[in-house]
C-alpha positions as CSV (number, residue, x, y, z in Angstrom):
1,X,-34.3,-148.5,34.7
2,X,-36.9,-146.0,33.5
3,X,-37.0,-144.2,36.7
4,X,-33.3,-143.8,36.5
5,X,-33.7,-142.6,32.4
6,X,-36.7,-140.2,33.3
7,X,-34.3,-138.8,36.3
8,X,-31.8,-138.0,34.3
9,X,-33.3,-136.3,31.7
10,X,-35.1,-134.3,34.7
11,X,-31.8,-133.7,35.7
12,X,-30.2,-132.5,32.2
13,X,-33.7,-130.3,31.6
14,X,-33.0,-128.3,34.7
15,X,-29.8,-127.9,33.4
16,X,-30.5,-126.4,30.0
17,X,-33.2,-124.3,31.6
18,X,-31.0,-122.6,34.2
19,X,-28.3,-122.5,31.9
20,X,-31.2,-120.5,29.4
21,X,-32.6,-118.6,32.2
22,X,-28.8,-117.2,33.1
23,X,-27.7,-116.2,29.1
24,X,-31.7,-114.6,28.8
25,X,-29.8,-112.6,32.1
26,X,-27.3,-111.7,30.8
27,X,-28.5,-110.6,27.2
28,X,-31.0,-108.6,29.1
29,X,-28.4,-107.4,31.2
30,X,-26.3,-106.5,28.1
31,X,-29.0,-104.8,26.2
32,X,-29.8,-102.2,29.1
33,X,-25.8,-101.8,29.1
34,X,-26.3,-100.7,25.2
35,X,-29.1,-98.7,26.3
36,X,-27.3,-97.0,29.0
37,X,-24.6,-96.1,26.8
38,X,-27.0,-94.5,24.0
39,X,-28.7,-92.9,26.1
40,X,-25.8,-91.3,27.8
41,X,-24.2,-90.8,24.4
42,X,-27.2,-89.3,23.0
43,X,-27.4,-87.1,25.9
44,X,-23.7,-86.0,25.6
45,X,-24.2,-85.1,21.9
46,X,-27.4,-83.1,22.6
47,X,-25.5,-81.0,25.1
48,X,-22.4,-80.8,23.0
49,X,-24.9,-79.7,20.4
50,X,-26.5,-77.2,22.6
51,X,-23.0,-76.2,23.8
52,X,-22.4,-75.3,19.8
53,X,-25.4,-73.3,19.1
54,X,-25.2,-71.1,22.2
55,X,-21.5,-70.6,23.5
56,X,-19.2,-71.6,20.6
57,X,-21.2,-70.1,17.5
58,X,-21.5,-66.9,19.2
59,X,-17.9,-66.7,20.3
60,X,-16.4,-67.7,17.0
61,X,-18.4,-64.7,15.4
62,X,-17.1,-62.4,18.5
63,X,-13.6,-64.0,17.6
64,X,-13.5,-62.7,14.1
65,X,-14.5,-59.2,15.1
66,X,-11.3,-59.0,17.8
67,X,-9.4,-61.7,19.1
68,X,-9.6,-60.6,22.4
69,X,-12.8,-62.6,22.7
70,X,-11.4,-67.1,22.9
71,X,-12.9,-70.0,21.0
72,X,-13.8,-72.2,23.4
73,X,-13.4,-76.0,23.0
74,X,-15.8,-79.0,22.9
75,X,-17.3,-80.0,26.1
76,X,-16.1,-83.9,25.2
77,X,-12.8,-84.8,24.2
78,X,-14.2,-88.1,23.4
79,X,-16.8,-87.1,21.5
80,X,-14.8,-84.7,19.4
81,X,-13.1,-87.8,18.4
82,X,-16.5,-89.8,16.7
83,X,-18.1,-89.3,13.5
84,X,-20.5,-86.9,15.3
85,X,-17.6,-85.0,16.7
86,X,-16.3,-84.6,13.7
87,X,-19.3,-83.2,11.5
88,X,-20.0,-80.5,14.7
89,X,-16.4,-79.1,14.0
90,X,-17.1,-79.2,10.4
91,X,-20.5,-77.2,11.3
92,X,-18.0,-74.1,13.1
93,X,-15.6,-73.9,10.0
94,X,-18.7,-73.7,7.8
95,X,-19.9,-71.3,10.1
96,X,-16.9,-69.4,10.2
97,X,-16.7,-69.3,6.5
98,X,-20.4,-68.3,5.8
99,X,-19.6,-65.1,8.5
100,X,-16.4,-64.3,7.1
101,X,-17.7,-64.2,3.3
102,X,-20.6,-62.0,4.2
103,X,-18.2,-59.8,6.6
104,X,-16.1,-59.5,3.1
105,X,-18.8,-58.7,0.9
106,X,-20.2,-56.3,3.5
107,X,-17.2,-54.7,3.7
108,X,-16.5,-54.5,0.4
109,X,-19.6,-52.3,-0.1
110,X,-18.5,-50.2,2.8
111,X,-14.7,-49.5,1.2
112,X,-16.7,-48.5,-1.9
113,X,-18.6,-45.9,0.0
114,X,-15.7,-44.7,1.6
115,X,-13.7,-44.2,-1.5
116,X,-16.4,-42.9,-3.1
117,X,-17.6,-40.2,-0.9
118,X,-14.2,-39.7,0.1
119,X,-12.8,-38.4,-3.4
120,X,-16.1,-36.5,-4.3
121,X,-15.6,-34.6,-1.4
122,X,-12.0,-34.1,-1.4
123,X,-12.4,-33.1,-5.2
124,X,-14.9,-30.2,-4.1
125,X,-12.2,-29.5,-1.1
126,X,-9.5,-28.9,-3.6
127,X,-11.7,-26.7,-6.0
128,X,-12.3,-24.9,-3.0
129,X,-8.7,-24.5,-1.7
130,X,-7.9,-23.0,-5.8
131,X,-10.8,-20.4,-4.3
132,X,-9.0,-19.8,-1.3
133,X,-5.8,-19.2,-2.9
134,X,-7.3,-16.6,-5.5
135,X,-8.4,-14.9,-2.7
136,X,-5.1,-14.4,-1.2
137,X,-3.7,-13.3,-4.3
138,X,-6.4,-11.2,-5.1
139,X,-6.2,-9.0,-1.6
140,X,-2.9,-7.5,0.2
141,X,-4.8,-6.8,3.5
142,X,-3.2,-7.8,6.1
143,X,-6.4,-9.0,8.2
144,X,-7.7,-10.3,5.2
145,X,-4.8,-12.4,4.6
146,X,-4.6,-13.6,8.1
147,X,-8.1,-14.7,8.2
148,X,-7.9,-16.3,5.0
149,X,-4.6,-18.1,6.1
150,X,-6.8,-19.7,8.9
151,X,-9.6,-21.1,6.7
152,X,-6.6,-22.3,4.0
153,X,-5.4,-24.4,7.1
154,X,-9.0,-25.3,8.1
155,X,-9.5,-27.2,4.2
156,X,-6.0,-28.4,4.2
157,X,-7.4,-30.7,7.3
158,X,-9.8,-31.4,6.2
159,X,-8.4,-32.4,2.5
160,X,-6.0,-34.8,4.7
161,X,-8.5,-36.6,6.7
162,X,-10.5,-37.4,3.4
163,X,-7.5,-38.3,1.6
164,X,-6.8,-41.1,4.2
165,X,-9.7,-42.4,4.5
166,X,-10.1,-42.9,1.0
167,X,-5.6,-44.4,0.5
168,X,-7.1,-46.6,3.2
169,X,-9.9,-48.0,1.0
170,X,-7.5,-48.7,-2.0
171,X,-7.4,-45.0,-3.4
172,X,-4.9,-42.8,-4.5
173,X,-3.6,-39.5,-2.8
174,X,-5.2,-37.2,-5.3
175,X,-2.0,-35.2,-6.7
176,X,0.6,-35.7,-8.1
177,X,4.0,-34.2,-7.8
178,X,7.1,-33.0,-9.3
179,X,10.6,-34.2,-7.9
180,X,10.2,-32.2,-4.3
181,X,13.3,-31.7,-1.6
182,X,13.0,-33.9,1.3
183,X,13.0,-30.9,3.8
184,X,10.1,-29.4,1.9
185,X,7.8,-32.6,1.5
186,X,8.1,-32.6,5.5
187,X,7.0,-28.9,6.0
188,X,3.9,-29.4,3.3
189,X,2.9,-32.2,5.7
190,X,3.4,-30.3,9.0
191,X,1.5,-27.6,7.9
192,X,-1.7,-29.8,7.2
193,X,-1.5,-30.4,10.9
194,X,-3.5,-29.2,14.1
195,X,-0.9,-27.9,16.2
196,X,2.1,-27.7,13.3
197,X,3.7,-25.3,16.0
198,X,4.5,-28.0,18.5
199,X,6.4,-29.5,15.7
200,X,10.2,-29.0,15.5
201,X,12.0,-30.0,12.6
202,X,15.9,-30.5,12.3
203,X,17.6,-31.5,9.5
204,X,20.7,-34.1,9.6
205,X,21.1,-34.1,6.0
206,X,24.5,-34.0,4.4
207,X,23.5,-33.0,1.0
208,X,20.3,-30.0,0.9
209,X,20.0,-31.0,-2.9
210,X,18.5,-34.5,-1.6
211,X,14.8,-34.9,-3.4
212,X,12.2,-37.4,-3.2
213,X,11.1,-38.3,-6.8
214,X,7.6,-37.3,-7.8
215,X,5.6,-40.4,-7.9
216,X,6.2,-40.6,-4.3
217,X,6.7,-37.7,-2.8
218,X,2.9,-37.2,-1.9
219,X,2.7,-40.5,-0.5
220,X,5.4,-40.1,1.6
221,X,4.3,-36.5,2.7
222,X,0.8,-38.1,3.9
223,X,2.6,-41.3,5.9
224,X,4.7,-38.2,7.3
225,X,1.7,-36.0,8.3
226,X,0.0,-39.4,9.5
227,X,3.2,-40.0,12.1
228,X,3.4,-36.5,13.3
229,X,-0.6,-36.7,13.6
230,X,-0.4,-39.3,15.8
231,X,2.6,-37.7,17.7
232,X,0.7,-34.8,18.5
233,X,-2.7,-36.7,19.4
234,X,-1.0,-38.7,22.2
235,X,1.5,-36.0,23.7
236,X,-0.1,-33.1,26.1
237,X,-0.6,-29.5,24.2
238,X,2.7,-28.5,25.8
239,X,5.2,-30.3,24.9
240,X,7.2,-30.7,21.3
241,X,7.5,-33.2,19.0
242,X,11.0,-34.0,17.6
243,X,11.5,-34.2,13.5
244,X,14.5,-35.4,12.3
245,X,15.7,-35.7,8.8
246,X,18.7,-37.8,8.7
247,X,21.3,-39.5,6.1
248,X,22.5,-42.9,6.2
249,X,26.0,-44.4,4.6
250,X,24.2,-46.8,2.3
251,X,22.0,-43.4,0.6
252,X,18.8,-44.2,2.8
253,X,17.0,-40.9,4.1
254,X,15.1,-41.4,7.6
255,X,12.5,-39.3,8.8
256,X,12.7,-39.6,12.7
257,X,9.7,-38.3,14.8
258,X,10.2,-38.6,18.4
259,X,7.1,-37.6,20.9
260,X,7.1,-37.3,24.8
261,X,3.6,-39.1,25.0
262,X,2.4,-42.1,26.7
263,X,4.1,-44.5,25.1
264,X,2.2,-47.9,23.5
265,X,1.3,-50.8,25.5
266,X,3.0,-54.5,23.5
267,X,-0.2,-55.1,22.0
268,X,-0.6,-51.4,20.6
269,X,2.2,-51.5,19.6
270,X,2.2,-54.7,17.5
271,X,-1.0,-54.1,15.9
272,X,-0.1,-50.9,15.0
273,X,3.7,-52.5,13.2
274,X,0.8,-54.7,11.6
275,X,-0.8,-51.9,9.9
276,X,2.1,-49.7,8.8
277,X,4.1,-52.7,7.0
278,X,1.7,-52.6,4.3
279,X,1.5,-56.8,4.7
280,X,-2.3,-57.9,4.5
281,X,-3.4,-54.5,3.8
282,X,-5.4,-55.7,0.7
283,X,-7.6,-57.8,3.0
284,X,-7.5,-55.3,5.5
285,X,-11.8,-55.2,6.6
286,X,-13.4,-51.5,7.8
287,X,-14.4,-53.2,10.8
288,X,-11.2,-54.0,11.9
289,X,-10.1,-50.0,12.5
290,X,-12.5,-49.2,15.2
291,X,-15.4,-47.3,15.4
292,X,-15.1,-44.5,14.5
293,X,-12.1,-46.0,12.2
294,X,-8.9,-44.9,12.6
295,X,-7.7,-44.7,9.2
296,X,-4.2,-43.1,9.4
297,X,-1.9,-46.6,10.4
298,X,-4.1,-48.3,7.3
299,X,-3.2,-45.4,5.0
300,X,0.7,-45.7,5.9
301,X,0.4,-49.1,5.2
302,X,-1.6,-49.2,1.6
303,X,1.4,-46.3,0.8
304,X,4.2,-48.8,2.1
305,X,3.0,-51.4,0.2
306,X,2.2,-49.4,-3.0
307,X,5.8,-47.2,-2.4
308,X,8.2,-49.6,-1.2
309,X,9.6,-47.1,1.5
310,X,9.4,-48.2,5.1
311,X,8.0,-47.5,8.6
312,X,8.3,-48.5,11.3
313,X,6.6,-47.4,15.2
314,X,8.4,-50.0,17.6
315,X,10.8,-47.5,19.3
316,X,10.8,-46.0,22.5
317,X,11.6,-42.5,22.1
318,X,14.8,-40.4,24.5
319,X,11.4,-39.0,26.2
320,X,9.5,-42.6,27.0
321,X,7.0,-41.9,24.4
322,X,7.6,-43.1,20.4
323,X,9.8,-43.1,17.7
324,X,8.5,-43.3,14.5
325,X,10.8,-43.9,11.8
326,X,10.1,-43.2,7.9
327,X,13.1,-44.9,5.8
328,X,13.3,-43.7,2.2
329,X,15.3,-45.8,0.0
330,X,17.8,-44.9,-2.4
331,X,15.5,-46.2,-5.4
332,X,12.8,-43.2,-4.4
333,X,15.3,-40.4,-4.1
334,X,16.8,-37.6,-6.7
335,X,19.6,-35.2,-7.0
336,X,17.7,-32.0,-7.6
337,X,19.1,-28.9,-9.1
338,X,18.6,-26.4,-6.6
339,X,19.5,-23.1,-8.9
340,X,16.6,-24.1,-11.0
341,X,14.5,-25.4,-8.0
342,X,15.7,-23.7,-4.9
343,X,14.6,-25.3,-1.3
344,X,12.0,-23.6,0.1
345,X,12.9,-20.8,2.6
346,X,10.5,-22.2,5.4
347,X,12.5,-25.2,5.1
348,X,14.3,-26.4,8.0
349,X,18.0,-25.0,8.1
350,X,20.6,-27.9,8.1
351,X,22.6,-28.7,11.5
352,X,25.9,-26.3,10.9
353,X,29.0,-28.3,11.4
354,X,31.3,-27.7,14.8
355,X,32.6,-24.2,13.9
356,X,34.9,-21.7,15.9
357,X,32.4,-18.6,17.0
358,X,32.4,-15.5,14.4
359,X,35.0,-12.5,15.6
360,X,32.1,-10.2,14.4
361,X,28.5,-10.3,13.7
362,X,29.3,-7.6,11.4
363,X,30.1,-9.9,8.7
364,X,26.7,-11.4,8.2
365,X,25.1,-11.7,5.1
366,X,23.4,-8.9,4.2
367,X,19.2,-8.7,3.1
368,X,18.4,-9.7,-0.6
369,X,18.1,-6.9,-3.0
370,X,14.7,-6.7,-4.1
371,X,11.5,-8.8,-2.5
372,X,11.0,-11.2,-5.4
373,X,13.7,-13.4,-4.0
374,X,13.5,-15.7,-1.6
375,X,14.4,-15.0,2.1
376,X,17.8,-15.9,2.7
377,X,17.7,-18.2,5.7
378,X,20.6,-17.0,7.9
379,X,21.0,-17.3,11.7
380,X,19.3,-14.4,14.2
381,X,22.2,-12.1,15.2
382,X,22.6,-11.2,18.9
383,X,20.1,-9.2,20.4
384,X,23.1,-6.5,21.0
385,X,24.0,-6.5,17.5
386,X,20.7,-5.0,16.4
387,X,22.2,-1.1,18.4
388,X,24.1,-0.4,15.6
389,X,21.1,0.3,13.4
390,X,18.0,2.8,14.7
391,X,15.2,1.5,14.6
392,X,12.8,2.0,11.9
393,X,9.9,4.3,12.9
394,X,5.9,3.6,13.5
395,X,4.4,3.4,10.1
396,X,1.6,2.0,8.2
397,X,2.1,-1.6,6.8
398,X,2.8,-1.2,2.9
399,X,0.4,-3.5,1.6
400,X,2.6,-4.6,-1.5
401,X,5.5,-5.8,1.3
402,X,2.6,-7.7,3.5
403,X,1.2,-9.2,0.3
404,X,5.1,-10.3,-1.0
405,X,5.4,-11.6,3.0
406,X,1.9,-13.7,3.3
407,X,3.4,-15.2,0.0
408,X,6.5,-16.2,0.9
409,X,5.3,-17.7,4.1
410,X,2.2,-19.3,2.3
411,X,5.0,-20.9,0.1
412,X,7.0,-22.3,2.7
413,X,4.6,-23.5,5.0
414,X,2.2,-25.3,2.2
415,X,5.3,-26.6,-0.1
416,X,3.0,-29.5,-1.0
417,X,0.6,-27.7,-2.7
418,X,3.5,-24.8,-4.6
419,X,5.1,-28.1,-6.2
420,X,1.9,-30.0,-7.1
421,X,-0.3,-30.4,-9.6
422,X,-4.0,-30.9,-8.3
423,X,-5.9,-33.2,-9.7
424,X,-9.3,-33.7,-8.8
425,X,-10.0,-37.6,-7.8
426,X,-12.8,-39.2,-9.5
């Protein structure tokens, strides 16, 4: 009877023992499972750290200087869904934000500069161009004039390129200007231009008494020497650019320039509608136009927003290249008086409507009466036609008529600067 008790409980002890033996297995079992896992998770989180520090960091920095350059994503999915994860993507935006604020304050300080140096330098440009133009008036001879008409064009560039770099930077155009005709705001801004002569200006307008009202007249004639700038940059020395002043039913003026260039690639094309709509161009960062910066889009743009006219560079022109378009709204233009303010005569002549052809040329107009007044701007006659007059023999150039000449061509070709008044930016 004892055997049989001691048997049992021999029996029942092995039991217990294997039964302890296989949990101890499998606890053992299950804590190199949870050690496994660590491990591996720990490793995944070191490399996804790693991965952070030496290909995301550095690629969300190259991201905010052009988004050419791409983010790139977590090396987990799985892990971007933990608590770990989560405080690495919170690590990028901080990031992110930390770059971006010192990219703004940085900036900042560079616009400053800009502006600053910018209007002292245009201010000492525009006491020099009231220099130039006492020189002119001072001396009626002929070489003199034409060599002084080559260094007036030489500041007026350079006036231009400081004005917008400093309209870029939050400025302001540095003149200010009476109620000016639409044809002549178009001519001042030609002739600030390298290469003015490959521009060709026709006007479409219905009514020549048409004006843009003072407080924008200048900005409009820089966004208008900006598009034509730009026009001539990326078309070949040979070929024309196209101005075209037009007149809408609903009293909007267009200024159409049309280039035979290269064209604009999709992406050229929409950054460069970015920058002209004037939208973001508060926050617009230095950085952002290039190096060197191109500051004439950014100009058109601070204008547009400040103006309320319009641009727009998303046209193909007849000639593959691009059609810039300058809309003035009715808001921004006047009715100007021209027997008290006459168009200048450099203006462009308005298209003539469909007419039956003269019986005579000996009906034109004839010449004015005394050189005070302005040229009349009447059509070439015939070569023929000119026979019925001899010609006027070889004589030395009266110095009074070259000096009434040089003025009346320094008046049309620079209207900006006969109808403003300078002031000099501070």
């Amino acid at each position: 009877m004892a055997l049989g008790a001691t048997t049992t409980a021999g029996v029942i002890a092995t039991v217990l023992l294997a039964r302890s033996r296989s949990a101890f297995a499998k606890s053992a079992q299950a804590h190199a499972d949870r050690a496994d896992r660590a491990e591996a998770s720990e490793t995944a989180l070191r490399e996804e750290i790693r991965h952070l520090v030496k290909v995301r960091l550095p690629a969300y920095a190259q991201h905010l200087v052009s988004t050419h350059y791409p983010i790139p994503g977590p090396l987990s999915s799985r892990l971007s869904l933990t608590e770990s994860g989560k405080l690495l993507e919170n690590v990028l935006a901080q990031f992110a934000d930390a770059i971006l604020t010192q990219r703004q304050r940085m900036d900042a300080a560079a616009w400053s500069a800009v502006r600053g140096t910018s209007a002292h330098t245009q201010s000492v440009a525009n006491r020099m161009q009231d220099v130039i133009d006492e020189l002119q008036r001072k001396n009626d001879n002929p070489e003199l004039l034409n060599a002084f008409f080559g260094i007036d064009h030489l500041n007026e560039q350079i006036i231009r390129h400081l004005q917008k770099a400093a309209i870029a930077g939050g400025g302001w155009p540095g003149h200010v200007r009476k109620d000016t005709h639409v044809p002549d705001v178009v001519t001042g801004a030609q002739s600030r231009l390298h290469g003015y002569e490959r521009i060709q200006i026709v006007s479409n307008l219905r009514a020549t008494n048409v004006g843009i009202v003072g407080r924008a007249a200048e900005p409009i004639a820089v966004a208008c020497a900006e598009l034509m700038a730009n026009a001539l940059e990326h078309s070949n020395d040979d070929l024309k650019v196209t101005v075209t002043l037009l007149q809408t039913d609903n009293g909007t003026v267009s200024i159409q320039i049309d280039d035979a260039g290269t064209g604009m690639t999709a992406e050229e094309r929409a950054r460069g509608m970015r920058l002209v709509s004037g939208e973001g161009s508060q926050d617009l960062l230095l950085t952002q136009l290039g190096d060197p910066p191109a500051f004439g889009f950014a100009a058109i743009g601070r204008l547009v927003a400040d103006h309320g006219f319009t641009v727009s560079i998303d046209q193909p022109s007849p000639y593959n290249g691009v059609r810039a378009v300058l809309s003035i709204p009715p808001h921004l233009l006047v009715e100007i008086d021209e027997r008290t303010n006459p168009v200048s005569a450099m203006a462009p002549l308005p298209a003539p409507p469909p007419r039956r052809p003269q019986r005579s040329a000996s009906h034109a107009a004839p010449a004015p009466a005394s050189g005070s007044e302005l040229p009349q701007r009447h059509r070439k006659q015939p070569l023929g036609s000119a026979s019925a007059q001899p010609a006027p023999a070889s004589r030395t150039p009266d110095p009074e008529k070259a000096g009434a000449m040089w003025g009346d061509f320094q008046n049309g070709l620079d209207a900006a600067r006969t109808d403003t008044e300078s002031k000099d930016a501070t």
